[in-house]
C-alpha positions in Angstrom: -0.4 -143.5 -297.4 0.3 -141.6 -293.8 -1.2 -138.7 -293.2 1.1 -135.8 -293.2 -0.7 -132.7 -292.5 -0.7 -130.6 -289.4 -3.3 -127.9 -288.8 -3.5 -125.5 -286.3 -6.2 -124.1 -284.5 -7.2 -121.6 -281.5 -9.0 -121.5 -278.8 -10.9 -118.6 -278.1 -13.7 -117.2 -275.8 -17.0 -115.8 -277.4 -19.9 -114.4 -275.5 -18.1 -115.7 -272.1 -17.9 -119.2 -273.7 -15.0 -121.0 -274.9 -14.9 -122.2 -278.7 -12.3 -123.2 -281.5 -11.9 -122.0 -285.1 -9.1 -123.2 -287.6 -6.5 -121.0 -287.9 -5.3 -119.7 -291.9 -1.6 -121.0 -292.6 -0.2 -117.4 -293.2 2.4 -117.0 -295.9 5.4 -115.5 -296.5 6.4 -112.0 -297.4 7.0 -112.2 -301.2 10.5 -112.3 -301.8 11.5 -112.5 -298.5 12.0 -114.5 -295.2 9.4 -114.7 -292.4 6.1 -113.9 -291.5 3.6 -110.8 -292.4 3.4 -109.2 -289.2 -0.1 -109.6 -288.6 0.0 -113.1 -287.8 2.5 -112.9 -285.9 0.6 -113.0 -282.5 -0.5 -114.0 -279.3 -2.9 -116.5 -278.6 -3.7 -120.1 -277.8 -3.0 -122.1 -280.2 -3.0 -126.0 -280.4 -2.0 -128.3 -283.5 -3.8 -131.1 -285.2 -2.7 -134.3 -286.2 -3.6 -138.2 -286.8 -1.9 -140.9 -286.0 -3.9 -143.5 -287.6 -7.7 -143.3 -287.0 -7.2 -141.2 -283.9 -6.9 -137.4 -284.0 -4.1 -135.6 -281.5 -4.0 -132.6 -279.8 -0.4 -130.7 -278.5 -0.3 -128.5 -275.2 -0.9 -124.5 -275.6 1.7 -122.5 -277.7 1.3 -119.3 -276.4 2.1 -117.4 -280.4 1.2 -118.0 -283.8 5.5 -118.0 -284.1 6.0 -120.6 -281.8 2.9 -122.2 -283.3 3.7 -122.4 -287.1 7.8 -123.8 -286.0 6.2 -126.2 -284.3 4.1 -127.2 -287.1 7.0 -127.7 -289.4 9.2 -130.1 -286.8 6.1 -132.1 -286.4 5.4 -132.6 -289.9 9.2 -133.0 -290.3 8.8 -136.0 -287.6 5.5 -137.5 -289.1 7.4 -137.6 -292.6 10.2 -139.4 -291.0 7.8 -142.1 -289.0 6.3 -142.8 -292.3 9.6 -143.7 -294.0 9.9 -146.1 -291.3 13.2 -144.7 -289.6 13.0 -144.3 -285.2 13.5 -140.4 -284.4 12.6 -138.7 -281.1 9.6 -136.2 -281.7 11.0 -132.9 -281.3 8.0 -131.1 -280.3 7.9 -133.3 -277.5 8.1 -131.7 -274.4 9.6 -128.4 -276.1 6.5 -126.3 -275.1 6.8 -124.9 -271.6 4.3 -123.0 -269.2 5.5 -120.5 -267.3 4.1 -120.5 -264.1 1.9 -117.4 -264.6 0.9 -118.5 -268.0 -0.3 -121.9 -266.4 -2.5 -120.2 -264.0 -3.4 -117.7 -266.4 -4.4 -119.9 -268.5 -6.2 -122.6 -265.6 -8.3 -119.8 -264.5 -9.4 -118.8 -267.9 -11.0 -122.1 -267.9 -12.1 -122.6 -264.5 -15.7 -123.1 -263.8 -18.0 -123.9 -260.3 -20.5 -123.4 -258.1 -20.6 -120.9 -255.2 -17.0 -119.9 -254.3 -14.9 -122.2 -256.2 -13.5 -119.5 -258.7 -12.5 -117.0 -256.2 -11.0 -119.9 -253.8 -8.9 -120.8 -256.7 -8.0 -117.3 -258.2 -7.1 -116.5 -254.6 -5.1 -119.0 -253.3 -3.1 -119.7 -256.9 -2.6 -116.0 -257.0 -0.9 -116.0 -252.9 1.5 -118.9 -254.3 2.0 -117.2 -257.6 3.5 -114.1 -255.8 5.0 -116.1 -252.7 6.4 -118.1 -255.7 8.0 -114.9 -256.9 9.9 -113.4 -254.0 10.7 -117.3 -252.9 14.6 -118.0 -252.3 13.8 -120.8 -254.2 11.5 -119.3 -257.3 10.9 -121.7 -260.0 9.9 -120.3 -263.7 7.7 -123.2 -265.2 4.9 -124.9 -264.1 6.6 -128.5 -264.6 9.3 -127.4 -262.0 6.8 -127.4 -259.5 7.7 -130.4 -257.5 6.8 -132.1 -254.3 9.2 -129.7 -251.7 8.2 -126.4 -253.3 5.0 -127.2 -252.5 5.7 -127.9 -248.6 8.0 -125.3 -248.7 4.2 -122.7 -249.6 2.7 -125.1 -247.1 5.3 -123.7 -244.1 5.3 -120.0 -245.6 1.2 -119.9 -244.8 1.5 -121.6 -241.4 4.5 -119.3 -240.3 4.1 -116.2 -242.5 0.2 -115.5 -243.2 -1.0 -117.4 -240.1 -3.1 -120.0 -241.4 -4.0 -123.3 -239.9 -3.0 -126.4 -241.4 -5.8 -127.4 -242.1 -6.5 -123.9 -244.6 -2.7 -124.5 -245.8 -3.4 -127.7 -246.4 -6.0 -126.9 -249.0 -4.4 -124.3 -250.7 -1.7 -126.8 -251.4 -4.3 -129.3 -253.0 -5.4 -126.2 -255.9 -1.8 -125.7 -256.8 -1.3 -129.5 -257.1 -5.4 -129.5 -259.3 -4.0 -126.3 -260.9 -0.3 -128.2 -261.9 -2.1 -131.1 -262.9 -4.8 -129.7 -265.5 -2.2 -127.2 -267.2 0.2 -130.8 -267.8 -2.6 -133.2 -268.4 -1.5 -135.6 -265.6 -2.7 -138.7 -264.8 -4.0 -139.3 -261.3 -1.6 -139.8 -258.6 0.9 -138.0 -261.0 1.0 -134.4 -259.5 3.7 -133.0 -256.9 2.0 -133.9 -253.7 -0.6 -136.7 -252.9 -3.9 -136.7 -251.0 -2.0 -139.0 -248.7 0.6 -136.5 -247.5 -2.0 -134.7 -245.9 -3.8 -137.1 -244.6 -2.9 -136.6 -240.5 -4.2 -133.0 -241.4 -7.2 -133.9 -243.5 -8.7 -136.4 -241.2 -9.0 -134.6 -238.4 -11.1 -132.0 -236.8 -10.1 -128.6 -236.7 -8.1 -127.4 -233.3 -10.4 -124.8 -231.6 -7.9 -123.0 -229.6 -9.5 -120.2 -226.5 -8.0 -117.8 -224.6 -9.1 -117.9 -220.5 -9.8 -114.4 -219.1 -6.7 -114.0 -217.2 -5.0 -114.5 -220.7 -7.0 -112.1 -222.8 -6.4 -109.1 -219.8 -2.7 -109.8 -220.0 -2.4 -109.6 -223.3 -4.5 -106.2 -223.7 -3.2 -104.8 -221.0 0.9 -105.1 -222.9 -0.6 -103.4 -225.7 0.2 -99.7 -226.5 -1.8 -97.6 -229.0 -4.2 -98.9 -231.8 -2.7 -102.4 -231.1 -5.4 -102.4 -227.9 -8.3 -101.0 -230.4 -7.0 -104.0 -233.2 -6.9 -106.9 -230.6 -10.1 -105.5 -228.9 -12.1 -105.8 -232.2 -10.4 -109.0 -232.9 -11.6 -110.7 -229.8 -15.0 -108.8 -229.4 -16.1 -109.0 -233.5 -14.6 -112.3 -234.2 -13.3 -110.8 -237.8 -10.8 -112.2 -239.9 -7.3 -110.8 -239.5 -7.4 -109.7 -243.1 -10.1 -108.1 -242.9 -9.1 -106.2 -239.9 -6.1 -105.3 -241.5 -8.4 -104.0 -244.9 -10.8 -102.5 -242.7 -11.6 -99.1 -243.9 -13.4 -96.0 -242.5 -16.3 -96.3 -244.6 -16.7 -100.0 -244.0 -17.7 -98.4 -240.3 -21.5 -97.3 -239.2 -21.3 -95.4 -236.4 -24.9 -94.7 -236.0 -26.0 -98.4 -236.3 -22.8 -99.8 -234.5 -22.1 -102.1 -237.5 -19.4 -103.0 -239.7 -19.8 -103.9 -243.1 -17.5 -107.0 -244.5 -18.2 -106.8 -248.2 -16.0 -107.1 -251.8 -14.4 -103.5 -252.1 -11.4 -101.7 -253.6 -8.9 -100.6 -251.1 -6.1 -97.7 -252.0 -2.6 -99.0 -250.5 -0.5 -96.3 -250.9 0.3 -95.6 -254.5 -1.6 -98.6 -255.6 -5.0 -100.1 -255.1 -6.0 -103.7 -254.6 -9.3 -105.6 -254.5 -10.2 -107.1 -251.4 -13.0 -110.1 -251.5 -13.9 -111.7 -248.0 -12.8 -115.1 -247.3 -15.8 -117.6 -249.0 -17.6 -114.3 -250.0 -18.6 -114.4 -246.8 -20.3 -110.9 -246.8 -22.3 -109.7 -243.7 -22.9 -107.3 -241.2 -21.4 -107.5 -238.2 -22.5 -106.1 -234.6 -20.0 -103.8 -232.7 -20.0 -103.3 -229.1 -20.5 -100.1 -227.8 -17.1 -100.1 -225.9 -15.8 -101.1 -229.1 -17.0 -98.5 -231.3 -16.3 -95.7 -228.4 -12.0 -96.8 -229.1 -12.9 -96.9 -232.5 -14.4 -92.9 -232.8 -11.2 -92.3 -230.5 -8.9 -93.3 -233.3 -6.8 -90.6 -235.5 -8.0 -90.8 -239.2 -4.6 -90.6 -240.9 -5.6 -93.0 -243.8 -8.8 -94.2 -245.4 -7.7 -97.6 -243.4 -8.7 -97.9 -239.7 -5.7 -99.7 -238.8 -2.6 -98.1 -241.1 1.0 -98.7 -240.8 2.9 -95.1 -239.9 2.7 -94.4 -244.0 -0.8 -94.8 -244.4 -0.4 -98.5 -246.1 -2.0 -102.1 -245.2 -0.5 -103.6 -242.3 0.7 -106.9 -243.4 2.3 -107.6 -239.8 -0.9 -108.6 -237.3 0.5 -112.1 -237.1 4.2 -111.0 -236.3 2.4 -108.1 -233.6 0.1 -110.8 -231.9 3.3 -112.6 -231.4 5.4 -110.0 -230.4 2.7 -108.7 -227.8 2.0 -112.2 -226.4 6.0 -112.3 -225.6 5.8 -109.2 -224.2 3.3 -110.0 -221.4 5.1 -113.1 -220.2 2.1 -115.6 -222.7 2.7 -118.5 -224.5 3.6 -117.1 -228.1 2.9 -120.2 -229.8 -0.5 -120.2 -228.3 -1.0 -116.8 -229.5 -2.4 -116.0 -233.4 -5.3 -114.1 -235.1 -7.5 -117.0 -235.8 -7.2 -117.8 -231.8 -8.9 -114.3 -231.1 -11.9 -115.1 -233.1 -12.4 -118.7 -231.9 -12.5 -116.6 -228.6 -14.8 -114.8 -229.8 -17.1 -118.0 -231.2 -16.9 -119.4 -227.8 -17.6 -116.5 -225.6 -21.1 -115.4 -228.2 -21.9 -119.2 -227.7 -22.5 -118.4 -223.5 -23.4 -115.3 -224.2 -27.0 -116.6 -225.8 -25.8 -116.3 -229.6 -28.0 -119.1 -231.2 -25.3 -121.4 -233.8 -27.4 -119.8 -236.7 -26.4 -116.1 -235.4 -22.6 -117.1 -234.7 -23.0 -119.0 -238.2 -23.9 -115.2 -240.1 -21.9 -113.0 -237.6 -18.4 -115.1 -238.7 -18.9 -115.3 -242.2 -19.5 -119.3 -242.3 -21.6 -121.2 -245.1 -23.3 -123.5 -243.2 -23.9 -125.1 -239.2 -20.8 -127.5 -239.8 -18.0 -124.9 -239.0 -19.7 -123.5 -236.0 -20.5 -127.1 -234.7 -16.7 -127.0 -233.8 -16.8 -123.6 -231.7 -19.8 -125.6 -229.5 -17.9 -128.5 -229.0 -15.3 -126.5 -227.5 -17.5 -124.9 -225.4 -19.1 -127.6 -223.8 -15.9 -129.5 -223.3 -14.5 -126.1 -221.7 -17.3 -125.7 -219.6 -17.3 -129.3 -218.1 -13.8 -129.1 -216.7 -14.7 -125.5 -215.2 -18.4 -126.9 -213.9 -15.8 -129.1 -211.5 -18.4 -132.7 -212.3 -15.1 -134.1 -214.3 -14.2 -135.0 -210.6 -17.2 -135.2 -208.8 -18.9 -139.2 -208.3 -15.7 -141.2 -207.8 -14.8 -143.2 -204.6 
């Protein structure tokens, strides 16, 4: 005879681990329709079946509600199946993530070494609220498809300012996120490895500024934009973190600034601000740095406010805008251009790779290999040997 029953059970963490127990069948109220209350709740929840000698598993269902109806249809279709008759299993495909329930849920199960939680938590939150204010939102994680996607992609090029490279592997944790929460098979998510590969096999573009660029562009800046650019260029940080930068972050006696995980208040809220890789450090100001720094009005607990005291979420647009203004390539211009600047320019200056390496926040030589190569291939064409030797 075919085995009929259905159990449920639910996942669970206990002491930071994750673990399942069988869950009680609850019964009705006597005398009446529906549940006791109690157990009607949320969870995770996943039922039980066999289909011959092999045991099966259903996705999440998110309450014991949703959990004990879908028990009943599949039972229902397991009944059917064993009275020989053909009928589509209703359960099938009747469970649907919401996009924050499928990240919720990947993160709650998400483990690494180093970095690899906060990249993901990170980067899946960015396209969880990009995904929210997007012309073209989508609601569940299975409507996640190939040109929403690219559409995040062009959003962190032209909106947040990353390379391709960085938007490139953003995309790829969606896609691992979008996979795990639907079981996939490989090759079976929204995007492939191979649509990025032009990006992901080559090196990264180190883009410089020459001198007579960098003084025309401070010199068509007004106000705290020249004490922004100025740290920008001469303390190669990150543009978020100039833009998080706070007051207290600031040692004016030591002449150092201190990147590290921290709450900031933004107006009537407060988020949590964790560098990029947990790339914590100390990094050295320049005394004409930190003499326009002590200049600077203290209107907010941020350095660099917008006029209401919030996080300015515009340095990308500004660097632009500024670049325009004093008659520059615009397209050249961009946040992460300043600080390869900066890598270059520490480089000459006598900076060994292993002090550029802990003064930019990178994990290892490999990053700041690139900023050298530049270098070199910068100073070549300027040593004037390029065209020296030839008949």
């Amino acid at each position: 005879m075919a085995n009929l029953k259905v159990s449920i059970v639910e996942r669970y963490k206990e002491d930071g681990k994750w673990a399942t127990k069988s869950v009680p069948i609850p019964k009705q109220r006597p005398g009446a329709k529906g549940l006791y209350s109690k157990d009607d709740r949320d969870g995770k929840f996943l039922l039980v079946w066999r289909e011959g000698s092999t045991k099966k598993y259903s996705e999440y269902i998110t309450t014991m509600r949703d959990a004990l109806r879908a028990k009943t249809q599949k039972e229902q279709y397991l009944r059917s199946l064993a009275q020989g008759l053909k009928v589509e299993d209703p359960t099938s495909g009747k469970v649907r993530l919401t996009i924050a329930d499928a990240i919720d849920g990947f993160l709650s199960e998400l483990t690494g070494h180093g970095t690899t939680v906060a990249q993901y938590t990170r980067n899946l939150r960015q396209f969880q609220k990009w995904n929210a204010e997007s012309r073209t939102k989508k609601t569940y994680a299975d409507q996640i498809d190939h040109a929403h996607i690219f559409a995040f992609k062009r959003w962190l090029e032209s909106e947040i300012g990353n390379d391709p490279f960085t938007a490139v592997w953003k995309c790829q944790r969606v896609n691992k996120m979008i996979k795990g929460v639907l079981h996939l098979k490989p090759g079976e998510g929204p995007v492939k490895k191979s649509d990025f590969s032009e990006i992901l096999n080559r090196k990264p573009t180190v883009t410089t500024y020459r001198k007579d660029e960098r003084d025309a562009f401070l010199a068509a800046c007004e106000g705290r934009s020249l004490a922004v650019w100025t740290l920008a260029l001469k303390c190669g940080l990150r543009s978020r973190e100039i833009a998080t930068l706070e007051w207290t972050d600031i040692d004016s006696t030591t002449h150092i600034i201190n990147i590290r995980k921290k709450l900031v208040k933004d107006g009537n809220r407060t988020i949590e601000f964790v560098p990029k890789k947990w790339s914590l450090r100390k990094v050295a100001i320049p005394t004409d740095v930190m003499a326009m720094l002590e200049k600077l009005p203290h209107i907010s607990n941020i350095v660099f406010p917008t006029n209401t005291g919030r996080i300015d979420q515009k340095l990308w647009e500004q660097c632009k805008t500024i670049a325009a203004k004093a008659g520059l390539d615009a397209d050249k211009f961009m946040p992460k251009n300043f600080r390869s600047t900066y890598a270059t320019n520490r480089l000459r200056s006598g900076y060994t790779l292993a002090d550029l390496r802990d003064q930019m926040g990178h994990r290892d030589m490999h990053s700041v290999e690139h900023y050298a190569e530049a270098m070199r291939s910068e100073d070549l064409v300027r040593s004037g040997n390029v065209d020296d030797g030839w008949d």
